[in-house]
C-alpha positions in Angstrom: 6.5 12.9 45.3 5.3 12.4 41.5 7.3 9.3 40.5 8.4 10.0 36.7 6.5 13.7 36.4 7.8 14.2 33.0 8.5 10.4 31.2 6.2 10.4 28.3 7.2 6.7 26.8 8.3 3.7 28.9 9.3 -0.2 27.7 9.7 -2.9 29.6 11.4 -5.4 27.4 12.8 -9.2 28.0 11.9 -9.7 32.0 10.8 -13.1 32.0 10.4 -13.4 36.1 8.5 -10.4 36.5 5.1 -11.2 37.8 3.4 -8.6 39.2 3.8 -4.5 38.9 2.2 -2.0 41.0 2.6 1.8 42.4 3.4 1.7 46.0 2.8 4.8 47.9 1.6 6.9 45.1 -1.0 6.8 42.9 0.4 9.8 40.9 3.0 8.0 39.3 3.8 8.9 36.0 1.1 11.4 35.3 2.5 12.0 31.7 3.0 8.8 29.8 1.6 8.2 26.7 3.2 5.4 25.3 3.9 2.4 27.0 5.6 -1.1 25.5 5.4 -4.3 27.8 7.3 -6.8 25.8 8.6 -10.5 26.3 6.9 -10.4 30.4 5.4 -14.2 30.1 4.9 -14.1 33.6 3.6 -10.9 34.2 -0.8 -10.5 34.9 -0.9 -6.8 36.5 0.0 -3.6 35.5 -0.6 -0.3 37.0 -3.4 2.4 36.0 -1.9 5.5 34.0 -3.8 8.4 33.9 -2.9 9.6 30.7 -1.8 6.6 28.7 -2.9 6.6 24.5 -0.5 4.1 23.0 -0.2 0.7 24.6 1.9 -2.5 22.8 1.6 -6.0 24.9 4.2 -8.5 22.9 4.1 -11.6 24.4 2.7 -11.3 27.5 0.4 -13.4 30.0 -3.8 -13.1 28.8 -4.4 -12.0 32.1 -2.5 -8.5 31.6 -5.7 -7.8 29.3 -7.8 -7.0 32.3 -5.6 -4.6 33.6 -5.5 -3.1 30.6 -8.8 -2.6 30.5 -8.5 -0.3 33.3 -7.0 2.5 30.6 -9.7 3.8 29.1 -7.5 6.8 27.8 -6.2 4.5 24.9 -6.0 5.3 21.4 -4.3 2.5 20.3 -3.7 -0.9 21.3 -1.4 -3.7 20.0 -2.1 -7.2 21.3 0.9 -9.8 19.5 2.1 -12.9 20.3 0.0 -13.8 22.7 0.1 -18.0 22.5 -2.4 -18.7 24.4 -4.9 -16.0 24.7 -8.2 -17.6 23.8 -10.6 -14.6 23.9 -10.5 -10.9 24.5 -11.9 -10.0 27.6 -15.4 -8.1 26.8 -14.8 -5.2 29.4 -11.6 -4.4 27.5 -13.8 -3.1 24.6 -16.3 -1.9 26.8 -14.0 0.2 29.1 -11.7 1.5 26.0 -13.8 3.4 23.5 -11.7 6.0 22.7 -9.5 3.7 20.7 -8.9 4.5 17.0 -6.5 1.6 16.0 -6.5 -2.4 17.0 -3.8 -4.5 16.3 -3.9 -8.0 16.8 -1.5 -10.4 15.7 0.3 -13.9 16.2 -2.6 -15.3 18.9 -2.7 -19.0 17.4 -5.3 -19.7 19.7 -7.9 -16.8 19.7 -11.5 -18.1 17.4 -12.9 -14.7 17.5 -13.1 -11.0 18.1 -15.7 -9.5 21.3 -18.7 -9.8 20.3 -19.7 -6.4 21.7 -16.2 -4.5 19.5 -18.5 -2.5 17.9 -19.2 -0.2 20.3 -15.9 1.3 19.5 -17.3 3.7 17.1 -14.5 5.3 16.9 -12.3 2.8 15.4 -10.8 3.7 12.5 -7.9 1.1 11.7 -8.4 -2.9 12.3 -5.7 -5.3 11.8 -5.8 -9.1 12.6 -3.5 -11.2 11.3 -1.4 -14.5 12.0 -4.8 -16.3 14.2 -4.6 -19.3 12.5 -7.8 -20.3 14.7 -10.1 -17.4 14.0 -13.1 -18.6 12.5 -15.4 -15.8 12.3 -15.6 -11.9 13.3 -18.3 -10.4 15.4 -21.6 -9.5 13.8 -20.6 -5.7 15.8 -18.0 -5.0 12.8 -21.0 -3.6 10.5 -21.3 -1.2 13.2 -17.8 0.3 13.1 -19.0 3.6 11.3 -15.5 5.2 11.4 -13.9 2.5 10.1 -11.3 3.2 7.3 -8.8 0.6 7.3 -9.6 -3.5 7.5 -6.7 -5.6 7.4 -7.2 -9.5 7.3 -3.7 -11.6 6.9 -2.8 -15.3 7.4 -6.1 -16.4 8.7 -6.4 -19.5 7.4 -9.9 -20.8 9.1 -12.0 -17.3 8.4 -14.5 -18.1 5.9 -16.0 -14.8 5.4 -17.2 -11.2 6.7 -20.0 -11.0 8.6 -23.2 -10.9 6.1 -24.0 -7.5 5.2 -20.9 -6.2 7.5 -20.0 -4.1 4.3 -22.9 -2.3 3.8 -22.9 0.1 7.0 -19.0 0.5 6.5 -19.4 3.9 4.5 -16.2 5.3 6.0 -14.3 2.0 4.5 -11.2 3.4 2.6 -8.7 0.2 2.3 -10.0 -3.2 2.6 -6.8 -5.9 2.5 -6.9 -10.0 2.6 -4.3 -12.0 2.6 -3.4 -15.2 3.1 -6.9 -16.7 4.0 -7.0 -20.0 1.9 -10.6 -20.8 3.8 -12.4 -17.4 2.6 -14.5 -18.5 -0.5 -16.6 -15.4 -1.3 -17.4 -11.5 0.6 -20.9 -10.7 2.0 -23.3 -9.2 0.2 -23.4 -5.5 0.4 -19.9 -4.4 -0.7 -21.3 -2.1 -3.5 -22.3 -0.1 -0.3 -18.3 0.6 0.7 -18.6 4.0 -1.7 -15.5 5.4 0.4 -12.7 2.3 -0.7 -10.2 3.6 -2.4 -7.7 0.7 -2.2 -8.7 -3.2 -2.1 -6.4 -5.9 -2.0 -6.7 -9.5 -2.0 -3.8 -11.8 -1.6 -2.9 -15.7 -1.4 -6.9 -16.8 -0.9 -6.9 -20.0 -2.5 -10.7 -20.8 -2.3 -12.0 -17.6 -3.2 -13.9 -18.7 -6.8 -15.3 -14.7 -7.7 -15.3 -11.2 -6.5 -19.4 -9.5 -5.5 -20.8 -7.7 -8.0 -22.1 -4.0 -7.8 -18.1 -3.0 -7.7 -19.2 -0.6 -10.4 -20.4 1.6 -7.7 -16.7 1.4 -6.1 -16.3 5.0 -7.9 -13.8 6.3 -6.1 -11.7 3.0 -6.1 -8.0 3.6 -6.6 -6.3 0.2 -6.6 -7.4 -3.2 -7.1 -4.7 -5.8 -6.5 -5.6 -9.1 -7.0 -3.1 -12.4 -6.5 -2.7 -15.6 -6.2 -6.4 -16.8 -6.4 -6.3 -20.1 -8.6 -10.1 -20.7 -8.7 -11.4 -17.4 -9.4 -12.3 -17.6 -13.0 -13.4 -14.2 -14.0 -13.5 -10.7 -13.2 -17.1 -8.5 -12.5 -17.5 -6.2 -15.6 -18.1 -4.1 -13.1 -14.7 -3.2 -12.9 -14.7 -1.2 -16.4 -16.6 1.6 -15.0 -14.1 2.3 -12.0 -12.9 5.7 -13.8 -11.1 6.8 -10.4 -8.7 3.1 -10.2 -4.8 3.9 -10.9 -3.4 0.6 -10.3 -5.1 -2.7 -11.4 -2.5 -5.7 -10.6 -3.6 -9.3 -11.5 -1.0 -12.0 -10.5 -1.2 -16.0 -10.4 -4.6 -15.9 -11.4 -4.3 -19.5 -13.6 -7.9 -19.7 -14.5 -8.7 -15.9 -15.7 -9.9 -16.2 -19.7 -10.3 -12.6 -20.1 -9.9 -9.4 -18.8 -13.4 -6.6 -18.6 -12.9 -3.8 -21.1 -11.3 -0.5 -19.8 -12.0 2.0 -22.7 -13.7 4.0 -19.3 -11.0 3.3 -16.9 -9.9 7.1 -18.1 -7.2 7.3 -14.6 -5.9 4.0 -15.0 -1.6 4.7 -15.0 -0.4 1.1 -14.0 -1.8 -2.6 -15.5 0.2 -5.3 -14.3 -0.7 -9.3 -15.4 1.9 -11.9 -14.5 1.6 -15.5 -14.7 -2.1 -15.8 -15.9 -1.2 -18.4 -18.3 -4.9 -18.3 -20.0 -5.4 -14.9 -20.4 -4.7 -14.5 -24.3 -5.4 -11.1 -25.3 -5.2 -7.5 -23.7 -8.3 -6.2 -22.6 -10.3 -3.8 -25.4 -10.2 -0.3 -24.6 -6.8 -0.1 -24.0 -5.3 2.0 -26.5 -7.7 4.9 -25.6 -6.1 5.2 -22.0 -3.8 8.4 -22.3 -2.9 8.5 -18.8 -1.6 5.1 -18.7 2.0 4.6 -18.4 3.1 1.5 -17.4 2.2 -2.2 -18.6 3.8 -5.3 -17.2 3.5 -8.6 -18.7 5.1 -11.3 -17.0 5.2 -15.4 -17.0 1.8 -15.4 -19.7 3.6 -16.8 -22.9 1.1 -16.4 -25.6 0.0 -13.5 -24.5 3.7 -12.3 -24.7 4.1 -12.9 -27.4 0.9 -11.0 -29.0 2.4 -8.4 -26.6 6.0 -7.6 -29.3 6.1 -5.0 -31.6 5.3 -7.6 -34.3 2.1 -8.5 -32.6 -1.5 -8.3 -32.5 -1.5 -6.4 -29.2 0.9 -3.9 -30.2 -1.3 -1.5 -31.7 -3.1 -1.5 -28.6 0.3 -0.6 -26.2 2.1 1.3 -28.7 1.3 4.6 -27.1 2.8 3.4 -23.3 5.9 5.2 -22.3 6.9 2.5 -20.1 6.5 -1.2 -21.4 7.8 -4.3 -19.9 7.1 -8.1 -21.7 8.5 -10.8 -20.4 12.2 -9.8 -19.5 12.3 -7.2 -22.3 11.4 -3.5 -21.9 9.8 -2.0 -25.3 10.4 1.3 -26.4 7.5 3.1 -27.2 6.4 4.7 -30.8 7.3 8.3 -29.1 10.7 7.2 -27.9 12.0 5.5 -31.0 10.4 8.7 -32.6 12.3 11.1 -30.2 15.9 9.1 -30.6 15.9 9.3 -34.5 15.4 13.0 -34.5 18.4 13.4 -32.5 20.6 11.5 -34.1 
């Protein structure tokens, strides 16, 4: 017999006195299952080897179910989470697995760091880590990730930074996100290397004091979302020659003065600035921006008020389809123009 021949997705969920799981007297057991979920088995350190097996999620489980795991080197994906005390990922698991495309590792509030050998996984194209309040640093091995097109950094409060030069061999690099890392002060050289972002977000860092320069070779950057950074002070003028970026969002920025000139920022459809109390004028440029369609300005009182159709800013926004100013939404020139030739 062929226990399970056709089961393609298996969870075990909520068994907190299962210890141990093996095939007995066949070691053709589920020959077709792709996805499996362990979930909520503190207890359990064994599982059995699946021939086929791409998608694997361990939620809180015991560290030692790692090694087994290690044993599926089929795996495209992999989901380590709540794992309270796992302290290190075994070395053989990244050796063994180098088919995988995505990592996931979250809510392991005692891991410091990432195998040192990870990148050998050169096919890795999606990285998450978040929620490991002790991880202090990432393997040197990340700058080797060549396929790598999605980094996501959240709630990491000990990283201080990248590995130096990490983003300078990560041409493949198309979304770069951290959040919520109040100990991450500055990137690594090198980002002006990253030619492939397209979206970069940076979140609730509360240390970070300024963004690397050469972002003016970020050409085919789409979004740029900045918030909640209370020591960074200005903005690279780097940022005005981005003629591919969409979205720019700065939020709770406290000490930003000014904002770099977008005359060139010819895609540009969204600006959002909220509660940058300091900033005092729009940035110069703007009223050449056809494209752009919606401006948000929130929680920045003087600058609201330059912002009304009375003030110094509104020749500059008068052209926007879609204006918002406080708690008031402006019509534009065009609408008020459109309404009084219908009536």
């Amino acid at each position: 017999m062929k226990p399970f021949p056709s089961l393609n997705e298996l969870t075990l969920g909520d068994i907190p006195e299962l210890r141990t799981w093996e095939h007995t007297g066949s070691a053709e057991a589920f020959p077709c299952l792709k996805r499996l979920s362990i979930i909520k088995c503190p207890l359990l350190q064994t599982m059995p080897w699946f021939p086929t097996i791409q998608h694997l999620i361990l939620k809180d489980c015991d560290p030692l179910l790692l090694r087994s795991a290690a044993d599926l080197r089929t795996l495209l994906t992999l989901v380590i989470e709540s794992f309270l005390e796992l302290a290190f990922i075994p070395k053989v698991l990244v050796e063994n697995c180098l088919l995988l495309v995505s990592l996931t590792v979250i809510s392991c509030p005692k891991l410091h760091t990432l195998p040192i050998n990870l990148g050998s996984v050169r096919a890795l194209k999606s990285q998450k880590i978040a929620w490991c309040e002790m991880l202090d640093s990432l393997p040197h091995g990340l700058a080797d990730l060549i396929s790598l097109e999605n980094l996501e950094i959240i709630e990491c409060p000990t990283l201080i930074t990248l590995p130096e030069k990490s983003l300078e061999r990560l041409s493949s690099l198309r979304s770069l996100s951290i959040e919520n890392c109040n100990g991450f002060p500055s990137f690594p050289e090198g980002m002006q290397h990253a030619t492939a972002l397209e979206r970069l977000t940076i979140m609730y860092c509360s240390n970070l004091a300024s963004l690397p320069d050469g972002l003016h070779n970020l050409l085919v950057l789409k979004s740029l979302t900045i918030i909640s950074c209370p020591e960074l002070a200005s903005l690279p003028e780097g940022i005005q020659y981005m003629k591919m970026l969409q979205n720019l969002e700065i939020r709770i920025c406290p000490k930003l003065t000014t904002l770099p000139e977008v005359k060139n920022l010819i895609s540009l459809r969204s600006l959002a600035i909220s509660d940058c109390q300091n900033i005092k004028s729009l940035p110069e440029g703007l009223e050449q921006l056809s494209k752009l369609q919606h401006l948000s300005v929130q929680d920045c009182p003087e600058l609201e008020n330059r912002c009304k159709r009375e003030g110094e800013e509104w020749p500059k926004i008068s052209h926007i389809p879609y204006v918002y100013i406080g708690a008031s939404v402006l019509q534009n020139r065009q609408d008020t123009a459109a309404s009084s030739s219908s009536s």
